[in-house]
C-alpha positions in Angstrom: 94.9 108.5 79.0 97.3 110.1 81.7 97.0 110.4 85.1 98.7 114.3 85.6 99.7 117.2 83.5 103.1 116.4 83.0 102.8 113.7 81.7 100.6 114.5 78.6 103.0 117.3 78.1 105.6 114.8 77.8 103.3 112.6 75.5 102.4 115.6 73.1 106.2 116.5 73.0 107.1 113.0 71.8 104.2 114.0 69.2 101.7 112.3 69.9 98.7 114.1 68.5 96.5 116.3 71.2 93.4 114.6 70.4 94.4 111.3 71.0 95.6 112.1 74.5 93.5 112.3 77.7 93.8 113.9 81.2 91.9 112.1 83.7 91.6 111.8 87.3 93.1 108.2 88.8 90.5 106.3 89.5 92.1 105.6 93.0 90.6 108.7 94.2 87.3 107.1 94.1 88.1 104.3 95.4 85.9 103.7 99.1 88.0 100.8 100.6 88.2 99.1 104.5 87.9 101.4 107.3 91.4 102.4 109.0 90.1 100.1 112.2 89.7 97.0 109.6 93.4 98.0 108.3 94.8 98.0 111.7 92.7 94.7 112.7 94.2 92.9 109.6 97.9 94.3 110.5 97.5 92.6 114.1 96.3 89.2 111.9 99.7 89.9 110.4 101.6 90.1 113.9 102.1 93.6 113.8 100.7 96.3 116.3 100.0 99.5 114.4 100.2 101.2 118.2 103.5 100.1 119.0 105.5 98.8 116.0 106.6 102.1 115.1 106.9 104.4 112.6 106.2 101.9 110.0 106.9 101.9 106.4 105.6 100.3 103.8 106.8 99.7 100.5 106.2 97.4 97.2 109.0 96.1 95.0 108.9 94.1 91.7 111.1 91.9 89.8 111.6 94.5 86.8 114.2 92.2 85.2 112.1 89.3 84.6 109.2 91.3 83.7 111.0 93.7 81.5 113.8 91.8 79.6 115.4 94.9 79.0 116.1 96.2 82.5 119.4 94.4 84.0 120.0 96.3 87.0 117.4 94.2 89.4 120.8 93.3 91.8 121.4 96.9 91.9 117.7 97.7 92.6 117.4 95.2 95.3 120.5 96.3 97.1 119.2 99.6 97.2 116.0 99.2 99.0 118.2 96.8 101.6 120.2 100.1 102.1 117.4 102.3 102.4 115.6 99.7 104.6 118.8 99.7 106.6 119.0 103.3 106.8 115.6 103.4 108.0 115.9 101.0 110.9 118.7 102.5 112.4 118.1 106.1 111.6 114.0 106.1 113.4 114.1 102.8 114.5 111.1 101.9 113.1 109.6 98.4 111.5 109.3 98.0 107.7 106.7 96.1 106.2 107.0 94.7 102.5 103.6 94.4 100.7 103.0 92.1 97.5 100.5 94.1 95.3 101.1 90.7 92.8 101.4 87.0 93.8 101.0 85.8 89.9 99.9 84.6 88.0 103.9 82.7 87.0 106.8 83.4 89.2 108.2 86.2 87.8 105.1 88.4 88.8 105.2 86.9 92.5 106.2 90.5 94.3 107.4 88.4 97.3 110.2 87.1 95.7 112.3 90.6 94.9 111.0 91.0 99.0 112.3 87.6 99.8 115.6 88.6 98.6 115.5 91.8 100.1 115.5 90.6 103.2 117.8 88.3 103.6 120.3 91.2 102.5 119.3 92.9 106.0 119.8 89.4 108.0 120.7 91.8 110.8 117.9 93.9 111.3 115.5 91.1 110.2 113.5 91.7 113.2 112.2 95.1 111.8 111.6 94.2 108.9 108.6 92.1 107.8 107.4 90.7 104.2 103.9 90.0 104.2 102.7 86.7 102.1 99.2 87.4 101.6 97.7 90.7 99.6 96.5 93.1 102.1 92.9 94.5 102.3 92.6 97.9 100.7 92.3 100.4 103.3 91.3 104.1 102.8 
């Protein structure tokens, strides 16, 4: 089962047979979460004014390397979402908020690690930038 177009054109190139393949819609489209005034109660929880802390931007990372054995590059990774959080900052001065979307169940799929890490590369703009330790409510 695939989520878009391309990518069961991509699975029947690499020939896997058409009738074991499957477009379907993600299931995140029918999804009814919070209501935006719960979201923006829950970011004040948090310490952050949705009227006045902005823009914001949110983002996810992951510890790919000690999921994936495979992938080595998790220095490079990280220092490239410092540099984009940096660019960010100074470019729209605007707060960025790192979300967990996994706190387990070991260590290595604890999201706010990689975020941990993340931002103490950016000890200078640490003010705008904000990991949050809890999972956040979903919000439609």
């Amino acid at each position: 089962m695939v989520r878009e177009s391309i990518s069961l054109e991509l699975i029947n190139k690499i020939g896997v047979p058409k009738s074991r393949c499957y477009l379907l819609p993600d299931m995140a489209f029918a999804f009814h979460g919070e209501s935006q005034s719960n979201g923006q109660e829950w970011l004040q929880s948090q310490g952050i004014n949705p009227n006045t802390d902005r823009p914001l931007l949110g983002l996810t990372v992951i510890d790919w390397e000690a999921q994936y054995q495979s992938f080595t590059d998790q220095k490079n990774f990280e220092e490239a979402i410092a540099a984009t959080i940096r660019y960010y900052v100074n470019r729209f001065g605007g707060m960025v908020l790192i979300f967990p979307q996994c706190l387990g169940p070991t260590m290595k799929e604890d999201d706010r690690l990689p975020a941990r890490r993340i931002l103490s590369k950016v000890n200078n703009i640490s003010s705008s930038v904000r990991v949050i330790e809890t999972l956040s409510p979903p919000v439609c």
